[in-house]
N, C-alpha and C positions, 0 to 999 in steps of 0.2 A: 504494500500500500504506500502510495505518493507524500510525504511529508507535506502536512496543511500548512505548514511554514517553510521559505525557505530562504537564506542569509548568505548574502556575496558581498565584501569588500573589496572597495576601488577608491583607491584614490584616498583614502581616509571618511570614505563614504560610505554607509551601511548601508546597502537593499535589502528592507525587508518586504517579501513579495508573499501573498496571500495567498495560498495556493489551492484551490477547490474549484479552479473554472468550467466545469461540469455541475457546479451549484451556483452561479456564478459568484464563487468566492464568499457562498452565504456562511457564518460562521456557528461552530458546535462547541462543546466544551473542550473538546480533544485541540482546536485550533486557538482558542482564546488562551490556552495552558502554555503551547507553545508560543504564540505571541508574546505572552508576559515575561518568559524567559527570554526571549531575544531581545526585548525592549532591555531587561534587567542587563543581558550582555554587554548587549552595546555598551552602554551608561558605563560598566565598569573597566570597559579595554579602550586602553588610552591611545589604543590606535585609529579610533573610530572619535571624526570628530564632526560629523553628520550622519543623522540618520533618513532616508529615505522609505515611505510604506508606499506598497503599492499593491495590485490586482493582477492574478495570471491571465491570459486569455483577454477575452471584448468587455471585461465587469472588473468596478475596483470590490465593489463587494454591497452584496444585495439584501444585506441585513441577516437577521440569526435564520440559523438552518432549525425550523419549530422541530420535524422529526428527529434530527439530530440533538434537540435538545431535551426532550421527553414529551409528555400531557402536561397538558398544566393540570394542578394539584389543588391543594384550598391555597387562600390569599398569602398566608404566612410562608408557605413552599415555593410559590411564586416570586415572594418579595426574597425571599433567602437565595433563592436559583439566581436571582441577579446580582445579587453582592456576590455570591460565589463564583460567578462568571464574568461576563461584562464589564460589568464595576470594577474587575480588577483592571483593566486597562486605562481608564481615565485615572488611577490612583495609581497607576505605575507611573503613565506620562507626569501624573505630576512630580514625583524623585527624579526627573529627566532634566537636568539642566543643559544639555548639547540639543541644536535645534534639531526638531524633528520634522518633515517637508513631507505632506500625503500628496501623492502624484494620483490625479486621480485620471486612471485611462480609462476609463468608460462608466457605465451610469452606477449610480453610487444611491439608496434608497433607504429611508428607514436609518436605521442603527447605522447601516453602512456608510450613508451620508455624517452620522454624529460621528462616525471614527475618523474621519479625515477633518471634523471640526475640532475634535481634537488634540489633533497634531500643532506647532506654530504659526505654518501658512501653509496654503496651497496650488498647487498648479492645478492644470485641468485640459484635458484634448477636445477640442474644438468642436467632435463630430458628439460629442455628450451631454446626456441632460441629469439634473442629480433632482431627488423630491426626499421634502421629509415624512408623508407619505402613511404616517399613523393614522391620521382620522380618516380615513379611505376602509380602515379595518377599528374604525371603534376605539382607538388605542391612544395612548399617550405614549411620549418616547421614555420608554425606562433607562437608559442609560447614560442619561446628563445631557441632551440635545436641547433640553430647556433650560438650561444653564453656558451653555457652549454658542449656542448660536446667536441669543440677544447681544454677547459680548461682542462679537463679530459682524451683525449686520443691522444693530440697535433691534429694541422694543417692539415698534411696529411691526416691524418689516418680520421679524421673527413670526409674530403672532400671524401675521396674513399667510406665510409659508405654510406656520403648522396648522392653523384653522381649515386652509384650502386643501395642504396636501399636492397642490400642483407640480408638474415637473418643471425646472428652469432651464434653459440651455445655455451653456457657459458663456455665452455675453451675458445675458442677463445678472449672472452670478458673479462676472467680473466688474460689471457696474455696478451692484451692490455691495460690491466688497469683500464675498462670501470667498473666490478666488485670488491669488494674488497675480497670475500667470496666464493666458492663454493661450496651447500651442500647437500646430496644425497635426494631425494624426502620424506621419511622417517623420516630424523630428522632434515628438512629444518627450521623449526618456533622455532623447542626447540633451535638447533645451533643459529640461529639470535635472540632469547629471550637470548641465555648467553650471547652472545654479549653485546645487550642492557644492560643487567641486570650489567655484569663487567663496562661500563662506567657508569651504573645508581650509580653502587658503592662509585665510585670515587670523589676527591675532585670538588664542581659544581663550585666554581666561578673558579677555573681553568680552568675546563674545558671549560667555556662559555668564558671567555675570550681569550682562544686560538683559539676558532672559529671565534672571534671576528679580532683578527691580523692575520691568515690565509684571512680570507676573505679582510681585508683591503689591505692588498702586496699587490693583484690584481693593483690596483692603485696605489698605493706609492711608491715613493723613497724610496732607503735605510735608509738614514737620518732622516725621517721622520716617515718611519717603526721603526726602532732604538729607536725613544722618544716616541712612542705611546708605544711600550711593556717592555718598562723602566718604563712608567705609573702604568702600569698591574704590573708588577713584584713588583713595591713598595709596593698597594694594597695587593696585594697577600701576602705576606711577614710577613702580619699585621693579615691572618686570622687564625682562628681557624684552621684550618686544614692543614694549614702549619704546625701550629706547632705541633701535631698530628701525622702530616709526618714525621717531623724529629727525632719526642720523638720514635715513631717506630722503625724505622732505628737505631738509638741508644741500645733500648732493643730489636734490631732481632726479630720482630713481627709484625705481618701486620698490614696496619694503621685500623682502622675506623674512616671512616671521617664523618664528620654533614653534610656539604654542603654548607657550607663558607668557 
């Protein structure tokens, strides 16, 4: 049987590829298990300084696979089934400090769509439509898509997706916001491999640190945003690749940075 995960490094770039495209990529417990473990790898090998998800086949992933996940049960079995699954994935990404880019190559529905919301940003191939796709079936999204998507394309706009259910096709989703990227079917993976590949370039504890005070705002006062990346900035200040940066800028030359 075909591994529902599967992980190739390049470049200092982690593909992680969703692998069930005979389901199209819809996910079971067996794939969410592996998931969390490759997400946890990544994070810990200091070789990997972007992460990339993506979809095997014409689907990045079409939400949970219901037979693969059992019957549903009474409410309490239901709500446990999710934090034992699902849920572990939004609570990995959040111990992710290295960005994480969902490439999304084809349509993305449901759950499927909240996993590439998320990830930090995303790309998206041109010939695709993505839906949030619950109220079509009565549902609400159990996996943080009502938490994930207002932060990303505001209030409204959230509400009108989930209440409709409608599919978007990636303009639309790039004028909203929900995309960062658009890119023609053709050179969908090499476009979102430069991507990666330019932030893999880049200075890493910068980098992770600004992922780090991005995500914390969420919560915080200004005041106390203000001294957490005063922290960061004095840190920073002191590495290698700071000054690397500046010696560049200096002699009009691109930096190369280590990754401190």
């Amino acid at each position: 049987m075909a591994s529902p995960i599967l992980t190739s490094l390049e470049n200092h770039v982690q593909i992680i590829t969703l692998n069930r495209p005979e389901k199209k990529n819809a996910f079971n417990r067996e794939m969410i298990e592996a998931w969390v473990k490759a997400l946890q790898d990544a994070q810990a090998d200091d070789q990997v300084h972007v992460i990339v998800v993506t979809g095997a086949g014409n689907a990045f992933c079409s939400g949970g696979d219901v037979d693969g996940m059992g019957e549903n049960q009474s409410p309490l079995a239901n709500k446990n089934k999710l934090w034992q699954t699902i849920h572990r994935v939004p609570l990995t990404l959040k111990t992710i400090d290295k960005p994480v880019i969902a490439a999304i190559n084809g349509p993305a529905v449901g759950a499927g769509l909240d996993m590439a919301l998320m990830c930090d940003i995303r790309t998206m191939v041109s010939a695709s439509k993505v839906s949030e796709g619950y109220v079509r079936v009565g549902l609400v999204p159990g996996d943080g898509g009502a938490f994930f998507l207002p932060h990303i394309v505001g209030e409204a706009k959230a509400l009108e997706l989930l209440w409709t259910g409608k599919f978007i096709t990636s303009a639309e989703a790039l004028a909203i916001g929900l995309v960062n990227q658009v890119y023609a079917p053709e050179e969908f993976m090499s476009e979102t491999m430069k991507l990666a590949a330019q932030i893999a370039a880049g200075p890493q504890t910068a980098i992770r640190m600004a992922k780090r005070a991005v995500r914390y705002a969420r919560t915080m006062e200004l005041e106390p945003a203000l001294d957490l990346i005063s922290s960061h900035y004095a840190i920073i200040k002191e590495t290698a690749d700071h000054k690397e940066g500046v010696k560049a800028f200096q002699e009009k030359r691109q930096p190369v940075f280590k990754g401190n």
